[in-house]
N, CA, C and O atoms as a Tinker XYZ file with bonds, in Angstrom:
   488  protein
     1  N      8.717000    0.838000   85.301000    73     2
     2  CA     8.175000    2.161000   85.490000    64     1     3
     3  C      6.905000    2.091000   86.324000    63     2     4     5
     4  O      6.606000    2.829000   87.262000    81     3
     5  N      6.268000    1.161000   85.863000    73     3     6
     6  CA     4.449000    1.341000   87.015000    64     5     7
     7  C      5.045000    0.918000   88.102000    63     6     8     9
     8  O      4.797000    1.849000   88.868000    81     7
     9  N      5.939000   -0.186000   88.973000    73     7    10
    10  CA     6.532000   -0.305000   89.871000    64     9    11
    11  C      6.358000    0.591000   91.088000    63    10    12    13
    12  O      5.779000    0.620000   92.174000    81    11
    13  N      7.468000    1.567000   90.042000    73    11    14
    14  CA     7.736000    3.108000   90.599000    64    13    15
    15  C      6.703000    4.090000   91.113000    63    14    16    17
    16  O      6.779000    4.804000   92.113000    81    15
    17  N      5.688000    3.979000   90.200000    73    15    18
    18  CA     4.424000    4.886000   90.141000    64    17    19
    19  C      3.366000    3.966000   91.062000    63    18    20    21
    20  O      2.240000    3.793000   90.594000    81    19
    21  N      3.630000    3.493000   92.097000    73    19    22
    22  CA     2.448000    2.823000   92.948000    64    21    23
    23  C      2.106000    3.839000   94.018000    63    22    24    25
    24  O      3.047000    4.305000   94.660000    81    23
    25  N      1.018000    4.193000   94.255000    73    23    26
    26  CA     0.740000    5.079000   95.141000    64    25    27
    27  C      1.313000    6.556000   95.011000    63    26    28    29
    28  O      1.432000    7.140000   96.088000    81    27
    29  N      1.671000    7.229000   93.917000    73    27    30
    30  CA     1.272000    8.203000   93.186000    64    29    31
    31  C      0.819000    8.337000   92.214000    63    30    32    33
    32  O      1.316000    7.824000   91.212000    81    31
    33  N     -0.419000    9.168000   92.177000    73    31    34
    34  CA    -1.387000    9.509000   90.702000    64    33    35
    35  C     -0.384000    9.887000   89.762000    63    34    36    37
    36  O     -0.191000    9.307000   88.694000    81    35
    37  N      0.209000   10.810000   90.159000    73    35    38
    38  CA     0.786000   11.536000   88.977000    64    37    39
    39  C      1.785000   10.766000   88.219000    63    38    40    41
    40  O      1.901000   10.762000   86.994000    81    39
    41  N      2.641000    9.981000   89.250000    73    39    42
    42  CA     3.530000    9.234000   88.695000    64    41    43
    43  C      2.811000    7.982000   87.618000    63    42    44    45
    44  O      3.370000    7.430000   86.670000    81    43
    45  N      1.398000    7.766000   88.126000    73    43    46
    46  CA     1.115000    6.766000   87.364000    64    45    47
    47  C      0.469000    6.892000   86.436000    63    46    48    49
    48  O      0.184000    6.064000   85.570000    81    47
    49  N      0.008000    8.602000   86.609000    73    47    50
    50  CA    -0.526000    8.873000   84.762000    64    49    51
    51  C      1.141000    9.137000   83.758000    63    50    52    53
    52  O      1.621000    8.533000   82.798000    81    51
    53  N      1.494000   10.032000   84.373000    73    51    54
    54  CA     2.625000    9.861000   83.619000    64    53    55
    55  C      3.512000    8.710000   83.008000    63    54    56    57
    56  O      4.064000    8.745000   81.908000    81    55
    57  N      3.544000    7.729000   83.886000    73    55    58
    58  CA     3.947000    6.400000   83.353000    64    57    59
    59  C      3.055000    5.769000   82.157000    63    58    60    61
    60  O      3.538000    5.215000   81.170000    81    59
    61  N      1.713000    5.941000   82.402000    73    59    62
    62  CA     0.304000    5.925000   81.737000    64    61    63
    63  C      0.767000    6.159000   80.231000    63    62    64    65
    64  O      1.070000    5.280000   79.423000    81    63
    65  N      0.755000    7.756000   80.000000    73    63    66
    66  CA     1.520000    8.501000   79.210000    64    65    67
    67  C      2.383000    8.061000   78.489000    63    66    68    69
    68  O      2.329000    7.871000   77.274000    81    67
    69  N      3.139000    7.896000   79.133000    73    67    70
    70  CA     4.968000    7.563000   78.173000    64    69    71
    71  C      4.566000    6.385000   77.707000    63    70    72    73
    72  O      5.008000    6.042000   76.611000    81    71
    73  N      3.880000    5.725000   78.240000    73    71    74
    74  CA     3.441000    3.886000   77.350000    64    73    75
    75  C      2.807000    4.244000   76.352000    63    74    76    77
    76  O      3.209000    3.665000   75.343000    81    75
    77  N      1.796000    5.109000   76.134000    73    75    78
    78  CA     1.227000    5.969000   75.371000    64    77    79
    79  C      2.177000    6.162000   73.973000    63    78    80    81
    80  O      1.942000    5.789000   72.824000    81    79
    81  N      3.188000    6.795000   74.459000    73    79    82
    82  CA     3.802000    7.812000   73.555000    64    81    83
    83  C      4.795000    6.905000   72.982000    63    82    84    85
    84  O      5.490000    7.072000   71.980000    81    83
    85  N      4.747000    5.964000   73.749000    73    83    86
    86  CA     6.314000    5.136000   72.946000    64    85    87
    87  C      5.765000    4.016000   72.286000    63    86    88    89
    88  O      6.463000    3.269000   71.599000    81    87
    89  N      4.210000    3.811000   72.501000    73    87    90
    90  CA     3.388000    2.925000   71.703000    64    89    91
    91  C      3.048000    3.642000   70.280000    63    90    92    93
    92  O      2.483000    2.979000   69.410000    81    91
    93  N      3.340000    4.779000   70.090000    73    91    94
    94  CA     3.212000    5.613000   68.312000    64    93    95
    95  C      1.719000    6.214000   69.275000    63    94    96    97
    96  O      1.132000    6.801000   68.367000    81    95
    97  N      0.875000    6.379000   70.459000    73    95    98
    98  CA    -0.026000    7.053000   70.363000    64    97    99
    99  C      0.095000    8.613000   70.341000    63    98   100   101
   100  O      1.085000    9.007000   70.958000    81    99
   101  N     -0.667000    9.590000   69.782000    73    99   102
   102  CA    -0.592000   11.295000   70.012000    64   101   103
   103  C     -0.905000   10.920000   71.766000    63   102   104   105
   104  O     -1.865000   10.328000   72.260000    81   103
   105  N      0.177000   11.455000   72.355000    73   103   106
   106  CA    -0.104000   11.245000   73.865000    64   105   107
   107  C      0.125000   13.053000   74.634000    63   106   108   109
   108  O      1.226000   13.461000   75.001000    81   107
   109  N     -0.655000   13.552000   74.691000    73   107   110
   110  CA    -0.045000   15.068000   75.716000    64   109   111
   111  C      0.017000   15.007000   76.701000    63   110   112   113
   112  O     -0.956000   14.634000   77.357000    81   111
   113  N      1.440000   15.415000   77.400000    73   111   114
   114  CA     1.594000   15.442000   78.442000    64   113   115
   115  C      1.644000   16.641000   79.576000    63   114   116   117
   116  O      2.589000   17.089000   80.225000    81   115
   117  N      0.189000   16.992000   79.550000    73   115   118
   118  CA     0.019000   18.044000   80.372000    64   117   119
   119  C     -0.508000   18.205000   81.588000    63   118   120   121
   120  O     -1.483000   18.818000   82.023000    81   119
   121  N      0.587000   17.329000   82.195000    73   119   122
   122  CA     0.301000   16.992000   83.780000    64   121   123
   123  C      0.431000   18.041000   84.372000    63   122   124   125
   124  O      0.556000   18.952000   83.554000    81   123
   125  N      0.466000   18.378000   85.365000    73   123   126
   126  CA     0.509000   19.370000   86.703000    64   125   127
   127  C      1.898000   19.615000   86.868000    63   126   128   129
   128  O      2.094000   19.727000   88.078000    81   127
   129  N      3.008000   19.759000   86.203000    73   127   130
   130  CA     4.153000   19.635000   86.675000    64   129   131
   131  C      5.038000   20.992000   87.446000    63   130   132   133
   132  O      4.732000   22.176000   87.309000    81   131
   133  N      5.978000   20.558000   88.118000    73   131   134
   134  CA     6.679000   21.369000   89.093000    64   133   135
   135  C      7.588000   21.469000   89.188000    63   134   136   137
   136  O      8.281000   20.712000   89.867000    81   135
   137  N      8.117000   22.707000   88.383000    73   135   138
   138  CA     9.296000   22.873000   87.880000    64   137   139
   139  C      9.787000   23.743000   88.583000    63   138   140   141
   140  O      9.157000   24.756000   88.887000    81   139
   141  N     11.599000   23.393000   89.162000    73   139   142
   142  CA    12.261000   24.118000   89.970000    64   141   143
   143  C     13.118000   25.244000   89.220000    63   142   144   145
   144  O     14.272000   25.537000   89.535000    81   143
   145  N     12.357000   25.858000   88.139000    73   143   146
   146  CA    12.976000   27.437000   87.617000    64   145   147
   147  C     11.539000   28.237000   87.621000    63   146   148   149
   148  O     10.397000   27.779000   87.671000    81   147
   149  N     12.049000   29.732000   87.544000    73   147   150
   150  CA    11.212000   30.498000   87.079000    64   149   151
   151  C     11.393000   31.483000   86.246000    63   150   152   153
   152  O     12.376000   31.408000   85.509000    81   151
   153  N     10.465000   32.699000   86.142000    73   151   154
   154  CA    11.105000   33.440000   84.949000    64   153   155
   155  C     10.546000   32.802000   83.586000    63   154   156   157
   156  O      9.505000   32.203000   83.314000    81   155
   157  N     11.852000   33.244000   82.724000    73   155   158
   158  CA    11.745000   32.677000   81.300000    64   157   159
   159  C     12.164000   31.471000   81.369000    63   158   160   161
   160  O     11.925000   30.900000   80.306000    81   159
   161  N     12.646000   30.849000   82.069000    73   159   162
   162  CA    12.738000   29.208000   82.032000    64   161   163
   163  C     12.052000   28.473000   82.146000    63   162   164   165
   164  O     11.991000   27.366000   81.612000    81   163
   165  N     11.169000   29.132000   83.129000    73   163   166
   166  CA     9.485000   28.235000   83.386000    64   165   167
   167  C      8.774000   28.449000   82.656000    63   166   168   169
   168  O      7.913000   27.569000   82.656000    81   167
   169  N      8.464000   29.764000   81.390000    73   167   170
   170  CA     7.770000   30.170000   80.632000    64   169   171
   171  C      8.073000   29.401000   79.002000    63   170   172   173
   172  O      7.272000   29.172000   78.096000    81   171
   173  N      9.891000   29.077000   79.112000    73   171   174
   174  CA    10.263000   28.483000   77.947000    64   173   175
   175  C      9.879000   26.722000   78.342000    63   174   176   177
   176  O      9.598000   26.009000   77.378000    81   175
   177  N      9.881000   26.382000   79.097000    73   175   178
   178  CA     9.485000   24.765000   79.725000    64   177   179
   179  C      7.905000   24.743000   79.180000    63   178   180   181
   180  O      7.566000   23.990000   78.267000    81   179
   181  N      6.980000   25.655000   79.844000    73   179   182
   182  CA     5.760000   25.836000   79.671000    64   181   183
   183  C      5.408000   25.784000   78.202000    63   182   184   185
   184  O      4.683000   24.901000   77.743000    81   183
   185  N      5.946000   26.761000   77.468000    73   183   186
   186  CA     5.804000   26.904000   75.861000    64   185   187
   187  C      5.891000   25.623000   75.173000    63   186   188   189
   188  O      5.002000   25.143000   74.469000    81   187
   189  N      7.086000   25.076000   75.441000    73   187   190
   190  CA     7.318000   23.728000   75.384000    64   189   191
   191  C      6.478000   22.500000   75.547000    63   190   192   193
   192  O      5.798000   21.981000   74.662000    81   191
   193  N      6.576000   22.195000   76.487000    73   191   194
   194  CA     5.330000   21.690000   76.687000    64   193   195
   195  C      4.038000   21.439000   75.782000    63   194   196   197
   196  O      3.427000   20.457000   75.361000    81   195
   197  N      3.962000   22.442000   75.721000    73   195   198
   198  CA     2.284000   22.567000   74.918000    64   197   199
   199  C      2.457000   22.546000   73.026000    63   198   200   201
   200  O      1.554000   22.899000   72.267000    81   199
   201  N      3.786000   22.061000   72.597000    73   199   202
   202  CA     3.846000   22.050000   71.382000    64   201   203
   203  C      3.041000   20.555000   71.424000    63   202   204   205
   204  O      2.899000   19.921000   72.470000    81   203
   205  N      2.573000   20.136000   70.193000    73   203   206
   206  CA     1.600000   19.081000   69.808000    64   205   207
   207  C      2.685000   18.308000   69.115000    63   206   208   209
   208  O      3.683000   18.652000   68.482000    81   207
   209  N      2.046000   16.899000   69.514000    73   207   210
   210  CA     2.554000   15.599000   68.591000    64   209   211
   211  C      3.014000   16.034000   67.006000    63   210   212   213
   212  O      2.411000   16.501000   66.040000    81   211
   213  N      4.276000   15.660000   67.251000    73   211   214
   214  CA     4.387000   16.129000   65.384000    64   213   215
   215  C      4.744000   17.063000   64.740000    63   214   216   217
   216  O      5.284000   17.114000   63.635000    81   215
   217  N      4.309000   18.164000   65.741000    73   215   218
   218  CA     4.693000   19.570000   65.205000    64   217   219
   219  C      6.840000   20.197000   65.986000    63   218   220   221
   220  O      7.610000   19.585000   66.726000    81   219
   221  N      6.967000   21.505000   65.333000    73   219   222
   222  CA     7.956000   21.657000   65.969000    64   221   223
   223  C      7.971000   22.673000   65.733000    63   222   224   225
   224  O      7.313000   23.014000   64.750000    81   223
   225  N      8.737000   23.729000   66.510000    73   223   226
   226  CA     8.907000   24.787000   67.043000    64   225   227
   227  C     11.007000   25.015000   66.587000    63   226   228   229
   228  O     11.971000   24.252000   66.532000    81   227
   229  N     10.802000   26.294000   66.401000    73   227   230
   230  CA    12.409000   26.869000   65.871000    64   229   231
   231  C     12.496000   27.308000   67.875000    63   230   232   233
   232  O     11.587000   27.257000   68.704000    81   231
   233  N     13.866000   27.680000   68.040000    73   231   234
   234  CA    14.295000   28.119000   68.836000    64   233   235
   235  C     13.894000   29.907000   69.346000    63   234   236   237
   236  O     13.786000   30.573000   70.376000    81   235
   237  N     13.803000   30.039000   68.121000    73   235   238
   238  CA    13.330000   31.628000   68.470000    64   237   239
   239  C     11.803000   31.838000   68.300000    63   238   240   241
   240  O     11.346000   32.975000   68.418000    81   239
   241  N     10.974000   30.750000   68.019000    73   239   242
   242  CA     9.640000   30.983000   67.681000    64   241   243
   243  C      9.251000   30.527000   69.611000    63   242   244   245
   244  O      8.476000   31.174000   70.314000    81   243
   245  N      9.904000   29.504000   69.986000    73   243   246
   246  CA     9.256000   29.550000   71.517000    64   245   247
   247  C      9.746000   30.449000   72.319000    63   246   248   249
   248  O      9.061000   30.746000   73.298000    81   247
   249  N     10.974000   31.076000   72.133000    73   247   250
   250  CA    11.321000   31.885000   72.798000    64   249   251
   251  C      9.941000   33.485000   72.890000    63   250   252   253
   252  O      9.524000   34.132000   73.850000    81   251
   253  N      9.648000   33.559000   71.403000    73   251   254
   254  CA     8.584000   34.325000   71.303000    64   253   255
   255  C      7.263000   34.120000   72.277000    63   254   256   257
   256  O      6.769000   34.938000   73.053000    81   255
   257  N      6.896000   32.919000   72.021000    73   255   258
   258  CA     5.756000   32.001000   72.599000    64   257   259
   259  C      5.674000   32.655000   74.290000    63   258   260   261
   260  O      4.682000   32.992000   74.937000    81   259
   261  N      7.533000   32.666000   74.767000    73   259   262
   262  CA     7.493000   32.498000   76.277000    64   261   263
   263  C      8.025000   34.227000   76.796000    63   262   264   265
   264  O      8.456000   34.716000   77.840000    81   263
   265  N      7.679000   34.779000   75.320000    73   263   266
   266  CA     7.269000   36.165000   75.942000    64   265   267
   267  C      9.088000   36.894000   75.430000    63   266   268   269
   268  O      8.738000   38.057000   75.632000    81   267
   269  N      9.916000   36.979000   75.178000    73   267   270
   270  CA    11.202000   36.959000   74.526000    64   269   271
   271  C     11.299000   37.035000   73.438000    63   270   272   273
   272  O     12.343000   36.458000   73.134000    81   271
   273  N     10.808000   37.431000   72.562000    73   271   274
   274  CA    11.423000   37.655000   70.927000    64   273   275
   275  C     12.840000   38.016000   71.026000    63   274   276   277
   276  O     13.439000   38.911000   71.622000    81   275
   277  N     13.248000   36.903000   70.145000    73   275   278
   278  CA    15.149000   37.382000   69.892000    64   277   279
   279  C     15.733000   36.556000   70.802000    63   278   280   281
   280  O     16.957000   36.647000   70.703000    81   279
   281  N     15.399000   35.807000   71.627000    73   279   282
   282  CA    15.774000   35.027000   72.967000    64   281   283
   283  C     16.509000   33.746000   72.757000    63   282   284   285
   284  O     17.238000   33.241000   73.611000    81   283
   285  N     16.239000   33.161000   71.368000    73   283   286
   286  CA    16.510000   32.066000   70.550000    64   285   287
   287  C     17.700000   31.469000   71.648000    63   286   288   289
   288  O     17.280000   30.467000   72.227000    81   287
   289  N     19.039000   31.854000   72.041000    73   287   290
   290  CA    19.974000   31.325000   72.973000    64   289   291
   291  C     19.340000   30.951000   74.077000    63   290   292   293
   292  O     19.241000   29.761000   74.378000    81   291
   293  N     18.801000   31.993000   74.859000    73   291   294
   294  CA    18.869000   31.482000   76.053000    64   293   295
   295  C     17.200000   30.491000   76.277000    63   294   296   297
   296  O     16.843000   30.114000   77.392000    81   295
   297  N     16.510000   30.262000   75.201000    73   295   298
   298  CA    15.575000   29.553000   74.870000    64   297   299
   299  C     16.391000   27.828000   75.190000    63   298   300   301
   300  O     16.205000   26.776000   75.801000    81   299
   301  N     17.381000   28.531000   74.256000    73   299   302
   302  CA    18.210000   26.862000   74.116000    64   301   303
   303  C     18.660000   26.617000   75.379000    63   302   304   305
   304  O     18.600000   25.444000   75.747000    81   303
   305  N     19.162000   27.551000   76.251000    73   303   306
   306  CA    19.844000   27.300000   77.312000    64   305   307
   307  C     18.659000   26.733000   77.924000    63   306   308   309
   308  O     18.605000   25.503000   77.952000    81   307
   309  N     17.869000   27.277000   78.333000    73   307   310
   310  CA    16.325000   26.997000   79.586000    64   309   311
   311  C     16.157000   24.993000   78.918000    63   310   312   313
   312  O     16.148000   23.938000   79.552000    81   311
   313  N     16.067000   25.252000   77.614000    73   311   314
   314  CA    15.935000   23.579000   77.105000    64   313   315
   315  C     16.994000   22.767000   77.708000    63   314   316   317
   316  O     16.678000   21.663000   78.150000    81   315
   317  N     18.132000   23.140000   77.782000    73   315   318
   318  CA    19.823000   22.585000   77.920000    64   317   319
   319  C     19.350000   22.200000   79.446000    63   318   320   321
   320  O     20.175000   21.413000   79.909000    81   319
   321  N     18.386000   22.464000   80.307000    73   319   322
   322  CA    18.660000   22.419000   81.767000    64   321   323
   323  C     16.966000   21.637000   82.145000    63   322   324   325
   324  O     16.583000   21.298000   83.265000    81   323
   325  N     16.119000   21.498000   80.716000    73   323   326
   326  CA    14.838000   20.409000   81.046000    64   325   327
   327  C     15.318000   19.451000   82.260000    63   326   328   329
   328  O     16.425000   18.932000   82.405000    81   327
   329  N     14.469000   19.384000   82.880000    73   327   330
   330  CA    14.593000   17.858000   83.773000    64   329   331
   331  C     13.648000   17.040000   83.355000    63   330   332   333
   332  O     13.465000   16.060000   84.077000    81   331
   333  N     13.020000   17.134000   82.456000    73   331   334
   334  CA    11.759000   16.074000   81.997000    64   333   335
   335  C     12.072000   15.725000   80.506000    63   334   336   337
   336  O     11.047000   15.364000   79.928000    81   335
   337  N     13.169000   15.726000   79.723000    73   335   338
   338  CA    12.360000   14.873000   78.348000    64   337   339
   339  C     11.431000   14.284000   78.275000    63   338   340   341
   340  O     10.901000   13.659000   79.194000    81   339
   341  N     11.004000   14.391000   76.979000    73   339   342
   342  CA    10.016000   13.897000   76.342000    64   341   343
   343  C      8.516000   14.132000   77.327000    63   342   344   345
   344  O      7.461000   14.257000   76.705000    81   343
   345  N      8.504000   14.163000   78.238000    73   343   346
   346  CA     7.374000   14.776000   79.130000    64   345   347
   347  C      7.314000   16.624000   78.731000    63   346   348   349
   348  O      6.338000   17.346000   78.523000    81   347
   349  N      8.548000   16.885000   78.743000    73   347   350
   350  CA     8.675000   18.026000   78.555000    64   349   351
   351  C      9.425000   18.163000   77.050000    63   350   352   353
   352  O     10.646000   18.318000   77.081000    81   351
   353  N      8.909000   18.126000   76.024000    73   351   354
   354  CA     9.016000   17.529000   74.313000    64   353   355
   355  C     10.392000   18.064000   73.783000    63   354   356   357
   356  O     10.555000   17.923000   72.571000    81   355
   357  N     11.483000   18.699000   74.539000    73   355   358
   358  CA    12.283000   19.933000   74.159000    64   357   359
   359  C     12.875000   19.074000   72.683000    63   358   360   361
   360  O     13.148000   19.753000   71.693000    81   359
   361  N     12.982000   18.060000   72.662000    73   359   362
   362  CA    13.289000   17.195000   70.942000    64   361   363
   363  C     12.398000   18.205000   70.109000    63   362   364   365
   364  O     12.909000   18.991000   69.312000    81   363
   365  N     10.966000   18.134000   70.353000    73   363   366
   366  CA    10.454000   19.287000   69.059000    64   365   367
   367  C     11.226000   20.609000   68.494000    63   366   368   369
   368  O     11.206000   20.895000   67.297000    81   367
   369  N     11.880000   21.353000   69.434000    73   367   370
   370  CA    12.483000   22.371000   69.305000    64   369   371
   371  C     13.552000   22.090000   68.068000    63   370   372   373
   372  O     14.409000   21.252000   68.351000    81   371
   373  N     13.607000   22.499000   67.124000    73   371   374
   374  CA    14.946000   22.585000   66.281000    64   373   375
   375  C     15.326000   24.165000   65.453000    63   374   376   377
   376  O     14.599000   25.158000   65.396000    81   375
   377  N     16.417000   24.014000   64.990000    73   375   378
   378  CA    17.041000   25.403000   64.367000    64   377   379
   379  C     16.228000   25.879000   63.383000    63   378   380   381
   380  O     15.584000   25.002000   62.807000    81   379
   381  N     16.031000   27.184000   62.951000    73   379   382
   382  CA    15.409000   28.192000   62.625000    64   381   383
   383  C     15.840000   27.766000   60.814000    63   382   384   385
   384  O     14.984000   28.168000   60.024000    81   383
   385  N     16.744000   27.209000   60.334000    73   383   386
   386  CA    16.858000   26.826000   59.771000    64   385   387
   387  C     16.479000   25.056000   59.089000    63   386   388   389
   388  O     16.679000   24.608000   57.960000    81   387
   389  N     16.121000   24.662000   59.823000    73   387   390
   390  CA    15.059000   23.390000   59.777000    64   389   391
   391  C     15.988000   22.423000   59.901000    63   390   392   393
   392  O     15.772000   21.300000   59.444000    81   391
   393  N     17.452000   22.820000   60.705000    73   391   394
   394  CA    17.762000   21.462000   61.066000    64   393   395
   395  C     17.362000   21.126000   62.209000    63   394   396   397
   396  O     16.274000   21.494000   62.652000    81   395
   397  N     18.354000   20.223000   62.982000    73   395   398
   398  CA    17.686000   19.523000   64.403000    64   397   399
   399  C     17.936000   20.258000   65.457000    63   398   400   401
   400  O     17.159000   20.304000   66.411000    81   399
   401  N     19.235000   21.024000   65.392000    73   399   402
   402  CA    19.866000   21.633000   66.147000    64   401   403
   403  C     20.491000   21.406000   67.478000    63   402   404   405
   404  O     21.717000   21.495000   67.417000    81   403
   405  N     20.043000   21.151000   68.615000    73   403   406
   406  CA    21.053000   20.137000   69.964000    64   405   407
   407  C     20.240000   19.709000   70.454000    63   406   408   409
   408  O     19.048000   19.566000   70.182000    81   407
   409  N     20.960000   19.421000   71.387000    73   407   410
   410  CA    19.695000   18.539000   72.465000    64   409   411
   411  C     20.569000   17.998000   73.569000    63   410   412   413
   412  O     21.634000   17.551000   73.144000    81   411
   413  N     20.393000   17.918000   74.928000    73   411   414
   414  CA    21.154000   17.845000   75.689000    64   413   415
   415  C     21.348000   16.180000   75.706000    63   414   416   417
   416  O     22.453000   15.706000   75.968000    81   415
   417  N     20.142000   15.287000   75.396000    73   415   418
   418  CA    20.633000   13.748000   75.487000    64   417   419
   419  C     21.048000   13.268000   74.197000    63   418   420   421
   420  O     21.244000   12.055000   74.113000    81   419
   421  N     21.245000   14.076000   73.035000    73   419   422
   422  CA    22.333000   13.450000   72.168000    64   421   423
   423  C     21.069000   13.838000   70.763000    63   422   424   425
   424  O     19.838000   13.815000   70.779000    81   423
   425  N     21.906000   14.119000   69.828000    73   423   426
   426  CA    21.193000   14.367000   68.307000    64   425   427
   427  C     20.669000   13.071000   67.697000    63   426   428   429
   428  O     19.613000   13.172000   67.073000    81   427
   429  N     21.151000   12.057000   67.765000    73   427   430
   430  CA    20.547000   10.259000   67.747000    64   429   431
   431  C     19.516000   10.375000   68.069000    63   430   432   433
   432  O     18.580000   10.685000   67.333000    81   431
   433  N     19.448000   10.105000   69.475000    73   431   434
   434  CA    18.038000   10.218000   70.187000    64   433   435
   435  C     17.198000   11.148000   69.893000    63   434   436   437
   436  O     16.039000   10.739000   69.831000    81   435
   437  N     17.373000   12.449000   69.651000    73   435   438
   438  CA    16.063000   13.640000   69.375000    64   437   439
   439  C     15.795000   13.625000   68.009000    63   438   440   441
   440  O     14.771000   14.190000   67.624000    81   439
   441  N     16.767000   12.906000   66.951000    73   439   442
   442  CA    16.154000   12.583000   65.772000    64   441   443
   443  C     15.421000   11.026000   65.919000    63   442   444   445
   444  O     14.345000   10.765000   65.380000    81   443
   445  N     15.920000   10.403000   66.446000    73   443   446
   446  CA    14.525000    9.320000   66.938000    64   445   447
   447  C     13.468000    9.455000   67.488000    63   446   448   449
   448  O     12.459000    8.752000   67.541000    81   447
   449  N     13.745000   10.414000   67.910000    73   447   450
   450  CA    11.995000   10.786000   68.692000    64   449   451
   451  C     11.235000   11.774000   68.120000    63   450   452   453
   452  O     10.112000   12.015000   68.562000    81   451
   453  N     11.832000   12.550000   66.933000    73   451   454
   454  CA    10.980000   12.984000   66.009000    64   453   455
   455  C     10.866000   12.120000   64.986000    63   454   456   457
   456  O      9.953000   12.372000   64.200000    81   455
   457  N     11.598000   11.074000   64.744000    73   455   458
   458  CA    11.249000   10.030000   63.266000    64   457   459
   459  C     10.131000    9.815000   64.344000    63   458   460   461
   460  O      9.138000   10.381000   63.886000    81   459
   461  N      9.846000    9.303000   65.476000    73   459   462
   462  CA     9.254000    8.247000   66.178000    64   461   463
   463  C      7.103000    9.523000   65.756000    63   462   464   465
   464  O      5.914000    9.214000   65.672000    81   463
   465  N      7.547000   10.228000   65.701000    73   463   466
   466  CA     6.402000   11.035000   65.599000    64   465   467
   467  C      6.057000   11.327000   64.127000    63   466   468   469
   468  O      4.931000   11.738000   63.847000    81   467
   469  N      7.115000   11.101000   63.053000    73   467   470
   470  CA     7.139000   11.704000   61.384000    64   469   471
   471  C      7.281000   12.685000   60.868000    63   470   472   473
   472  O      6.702000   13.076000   59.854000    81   471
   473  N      8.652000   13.619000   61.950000    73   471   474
   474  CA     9.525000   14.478000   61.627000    64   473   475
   475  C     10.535000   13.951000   60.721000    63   474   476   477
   476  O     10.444000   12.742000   60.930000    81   475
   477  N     11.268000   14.081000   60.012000    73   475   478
   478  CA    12.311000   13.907000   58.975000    64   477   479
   479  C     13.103000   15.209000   58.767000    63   478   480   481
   480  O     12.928000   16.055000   57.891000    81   479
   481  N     13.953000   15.192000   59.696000    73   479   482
   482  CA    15.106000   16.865000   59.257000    64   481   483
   483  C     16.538000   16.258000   58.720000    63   482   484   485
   484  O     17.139000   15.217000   58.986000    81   483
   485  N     16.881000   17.604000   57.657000    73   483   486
   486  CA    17.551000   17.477000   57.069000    64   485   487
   487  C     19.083000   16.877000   58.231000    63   486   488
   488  O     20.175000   16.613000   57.727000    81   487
């Protein structure tokens, strides 16, 4: 990954970052990023984003966040089309009912990356 990130900043805080985050540190990743949607997709990315280490968000509570009350689907959808995991936390997001609910790189992985923080869903 630092390889990659030679002679870009951003790439190399972000790389910075993810060593961060996969070392157990509270790491936020609130880089400058540039995201090719807009609308409520950029607003549900954005919302996203800014959830904190640890914490998690229902599907219809960011949808609220990104200005949509009741939006809970197409919340999921805008997540379904992230280009950034874990930069962009969409694993925090789970069902309104406190399970995990989807995740576009697999329910394994987004329950590992909330154990990896000291989420535990049913």
């Amino acid at each position: 990954m630092a390889d990659e990130a030679v002679g870009d900043p951003l790439l190399s805080e972000a790389a910075r970052r993810l060593r961060a985050y996969f070392s157990g540190t509270d790491s936020r990743f609130d880089l400058p990023l540039e995201l090719s949607c807009a609308g409520f997709s950029e607003r549900v990315l954005r919302a996203c984003a800014a959830i904190p280490w640890g914490e998690t968000r229902s599907y219809g509570q960011l949808a609220a966040e990104a200005g949509s009350p009741g939006g809970a689907r197409a919340a999921g959808q805008a997540l379904g089309r992230n280009p950034l995991p874990v930069l962009i936390p969409c694993h925090r997001v789970i069902s309104a009912d406190g399970t995990v609910g989807g995740f576009s790189s697999g329910l394994t992985l987004k329950r590992r990356l909330l154990q990896h923080e000291g989420i535990y869903l049913r």
